[in-house]
Residue, then its C-alpha position, 0 to 999 in steps of 0.5 A: x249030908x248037912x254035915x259033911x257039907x260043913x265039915x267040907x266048908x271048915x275044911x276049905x277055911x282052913x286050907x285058905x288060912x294055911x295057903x294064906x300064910x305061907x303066900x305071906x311067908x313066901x313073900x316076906x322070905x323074897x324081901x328079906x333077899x333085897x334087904x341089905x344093911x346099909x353099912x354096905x353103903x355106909x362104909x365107902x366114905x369114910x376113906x373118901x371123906x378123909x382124901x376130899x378133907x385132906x385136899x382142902x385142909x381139913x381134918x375129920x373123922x366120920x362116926x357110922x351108928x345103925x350100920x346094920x340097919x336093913x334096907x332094900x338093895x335098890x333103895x341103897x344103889x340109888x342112895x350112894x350119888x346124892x349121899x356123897x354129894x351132901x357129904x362132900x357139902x358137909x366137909x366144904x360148907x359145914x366144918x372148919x378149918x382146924x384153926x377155926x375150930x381151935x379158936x372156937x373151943x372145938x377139937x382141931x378134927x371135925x364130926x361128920x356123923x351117919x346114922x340109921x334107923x326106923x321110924x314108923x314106916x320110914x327108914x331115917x338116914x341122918x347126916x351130922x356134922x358139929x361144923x360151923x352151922x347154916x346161917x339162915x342170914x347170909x341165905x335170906x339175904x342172898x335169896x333177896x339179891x336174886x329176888x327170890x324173897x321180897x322185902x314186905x315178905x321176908x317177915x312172914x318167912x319161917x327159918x326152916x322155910x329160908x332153910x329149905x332154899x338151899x334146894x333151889x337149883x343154883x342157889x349158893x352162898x359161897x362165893x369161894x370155888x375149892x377144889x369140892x364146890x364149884x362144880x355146877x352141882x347144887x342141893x337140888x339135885x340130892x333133894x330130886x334124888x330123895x323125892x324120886x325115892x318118895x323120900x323127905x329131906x329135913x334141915x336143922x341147924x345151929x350157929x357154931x354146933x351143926x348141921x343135921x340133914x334128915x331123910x326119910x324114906x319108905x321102907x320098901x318101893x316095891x310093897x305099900x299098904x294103899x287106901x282104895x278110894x272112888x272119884x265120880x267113876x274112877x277108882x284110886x289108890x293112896x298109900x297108907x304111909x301118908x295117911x293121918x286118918x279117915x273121917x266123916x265131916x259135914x258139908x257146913x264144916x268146910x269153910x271158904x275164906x279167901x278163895x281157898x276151902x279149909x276146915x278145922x281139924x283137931x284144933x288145926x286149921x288145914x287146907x281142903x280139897x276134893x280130889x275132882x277138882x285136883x284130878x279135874x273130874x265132874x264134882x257131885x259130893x257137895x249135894x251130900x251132907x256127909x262127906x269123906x275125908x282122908x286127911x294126908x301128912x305130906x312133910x309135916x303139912x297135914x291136907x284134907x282130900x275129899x273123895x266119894x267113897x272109901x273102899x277099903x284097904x290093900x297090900x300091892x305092889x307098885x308098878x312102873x308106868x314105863x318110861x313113856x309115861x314117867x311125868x304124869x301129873x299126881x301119879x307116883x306108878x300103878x297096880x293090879x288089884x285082886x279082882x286084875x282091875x288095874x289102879x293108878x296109885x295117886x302121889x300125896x307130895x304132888x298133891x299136896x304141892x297143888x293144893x298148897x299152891x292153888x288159890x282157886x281150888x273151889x272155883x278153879x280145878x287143879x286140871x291135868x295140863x293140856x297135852x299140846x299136840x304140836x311136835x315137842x323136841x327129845x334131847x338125850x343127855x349121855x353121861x355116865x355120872x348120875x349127878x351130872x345127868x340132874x343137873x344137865x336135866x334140871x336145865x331143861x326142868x322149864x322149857x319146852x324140851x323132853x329129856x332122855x338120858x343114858x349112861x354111856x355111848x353104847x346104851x345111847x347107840x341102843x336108844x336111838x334105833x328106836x327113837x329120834x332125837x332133835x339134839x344131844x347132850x355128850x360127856x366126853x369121858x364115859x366108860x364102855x364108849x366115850x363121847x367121841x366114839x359115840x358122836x363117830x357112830x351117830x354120825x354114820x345113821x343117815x337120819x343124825x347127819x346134822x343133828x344138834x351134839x353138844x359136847x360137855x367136859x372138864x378137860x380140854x377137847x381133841x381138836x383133830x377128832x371132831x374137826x369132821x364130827x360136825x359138833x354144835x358147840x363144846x360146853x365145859x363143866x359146869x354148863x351155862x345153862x342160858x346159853x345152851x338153851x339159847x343156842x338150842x332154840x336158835x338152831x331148831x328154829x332155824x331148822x324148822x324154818x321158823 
């Protein structure tokens, strides 16, 4: 009996391994159904590149290395908006004009060059051009003009960070509008983009050789391998991309100087903190002499997070926290683990950005925002173009507005059945239905009567259609910002009686 018993366990073993193994391969044969190379991509803009060169003079030629490089189809949808943008920004601010070039020792015609390739846990999209170069100069100066930088500062400034504010919405420093620029379109739209996809971008540059804008980006959204760690009662995940490693460090190793916790790490000093106080939890870990640490890469910054236990490690899959709870602090989506425990999955460039910025993290506990409970305003913004929605978007990034989007008349039609909004922000031109029809409609639901539209376009507006449309004001590309919040508030004010 004692060894059928043991056959019957080496039997079970076994059959656990095999079912194992084809729940792996079964999976792998799913992602290989997502996977695309990205040539599918890549080879839209070479005829586009040499209409919009063509239109302002230019003469290019565009290289495509690593075209069979595979990516996940999502990743590659969302890649198509922000790459053309950074593009079109290569052939408008990177190369030179033919002459230029001549007089410089170049060929007449420019290189814009894109290439693919994996690193680690990363897919790298890099976008080159031998064109003029970034002058870290010209930035410097034009970030102390707006008083971005100032003068006791602009010593301790590195060039990649004075490289870097080309990502601050509205900054430029050409003061020409052509036919690619001028469109109220900044980087920080494409640098939104890329951190929505949990991706980096990196910038080298020289004088008279070139740009390179570097992206990395995870090889796939949907399956991570995470890091289970515990915080008081509370269990998280952090994905292991992020992570350098995982130590023991004792209490007397953590240093306080100038209201900031750091520790020596391999010769570095890096900041510290615990994850309580980022997450704003009861702290106990500092009664123990040993404490965990997981030591994150965030962009090249290495942070130390301090946790109560470490409990192992997962392959999940990332779900969504629906689009109500989309702008939770330090949280990048959630899982169900094997045991059906649902976890939050924890955002390292959140939490980087925290740590980097708080000067208190000892004393002062990176809390969650308070959640107000007054009534806060829901403008939707419909318009079909994905860089136009960041941008009307980013308009709102600082004030006390929530903001929706939709693509197009219909798909806002559907939203607004099931929610209210206290204004809109409508492009005319949309595919399936325009604007105008869109404002017709809304205007026949007794609850959007008077409700605040503004109208946004390139072109000129038909007069006769929204002379009974009751249109707040007509704003044409690219939006004042200012102004538009400015009217908004009036006007909501005054309908609340304020």
């Amino acid at each position: 009996n004692y060894l059928t018993i043991v056959e019957i366990q080496k039997q079970l073993q076994k059959n656990l391994e095999t079912l194992e193994q084809l729940s792996t391969r079964l999976q792998n044969g799913a992602m290989s159904f997502r996977m695309v190379p990205i040539s599918n991509l890549f080879e839209r803009f070479p005829l586009q590149l040499r209409d919009m060169a063509k239109m302002v003079g230019k003469k290019i030629k565009v290289n495509i290395i690593g075209g069979d490089t595979e990516l996940d189809k999502v990743l590659i949808n969302k890649l198509a908006d922000p790459l053309l943008h950074m593009l079109r920004n290569s052939i408008d601010h990177g190369i030179e004009f033919p002459e230029d070039r001549a007089q410089a020792g170049k060929p007449e015609t420019g290189t814009i060059t894109l290439e693919t390739y994996y690193h680690g846990s990363y897919a790298v999209i890099e976008i080159r051009d031998d064109g003029k170069g970034i002058d870290a100069d010209r930035i410097l100066e034009k970030s102390m003009e707006r008083g971005l930088i100032q003068e006791n500062q602009q010593g301790k400034i590195t060039r990649t960070e004075i490289l870097e504010m080309i990502f601050l919405p509205g900054f430029s420093t050409n003061d020409k509008v052509t036919e690619l620029s001028g469109r109220g379109v900044g980087m920080d739209v494409v640098k939104t983009a890329i951190n929505q996809l949990h991706g980096t971008v990196e910038i080298e540059s020289q004088i008279g050789k070139g740009t390179c804008f570097k992206l990395k980006l995870p090889l796939t959204l949907a399956i991570v391998k995470i890091l289970l760690v515990q915080e008081s009662s509370y269990q998280f995940a952090l994905p292991i991309l992020n992570i350098v490693t995982l130590i023991t460090v004792k209490r007397q190793d953590i240093k306080h100087i100038e209201n900031r916790l750091i520790i020596n790490y391999q010769g570095q000093t890096i900041p510290v903190a615990s994850l309580s106080s980022i997450l704003d939890f009861p702290q106990s870990r500092f009664q123990n002499e040993k404490i965990h640490m997981v030591v994150l890469n965030e962009n090249n910054r290495l942070i130390g997070i301090l946790v109560d236990s470490v409990l192992g490690r997962q392959e999940i899959l990332i779900k969504s926290l629906g689009r109500f709870l989309t702008k939770v602090p330090f949280v990048m989506g959630c899982t169900i683990l094997r045991d059906s425990r649902l976890v939050l999955i924890l955002d390292p460039r959140q939490i980087a950005e925290a740590v980097k910025q708080s000067d208190m993290i000892n004393k002062n506990p990176i809390g969650l925002p308070k959640i107000e409970r007054k009534n806060r305003h829901t403008i939707l913004i419909v318009d079909d173009s994905f860089i136009q929605r960041e941008n009307l978007k980013a308009i709102f990034k600082n004030t006390d507005y929530d903001v929706e989007t939709a693509e197009n008349g219909f798909d806002a039609l559907k939203t607004c059945r099931n929610k209210t909004y206290s204004a809109f922000c409508v492009d005319i031109m949309m595919p399936l239905m325009d604007g105008y029809e869109f404002v017709e409609r809304l205007r026949k639901i007794d609850i959007y009567r008077n409700t605040l539209i503004f109208l946004i376009t390139s072109k000129d507006i038909d007069q006769l259609r929204i002379s009974n449309l009751n249109i707040t004001s007509v704003f044409q590309k690219p939006v004042n910002g200012e102004e538009l919040i400015s009217i908004l508030n009036d006007r909501l004010q005054k309908k609340v009686g304020i």
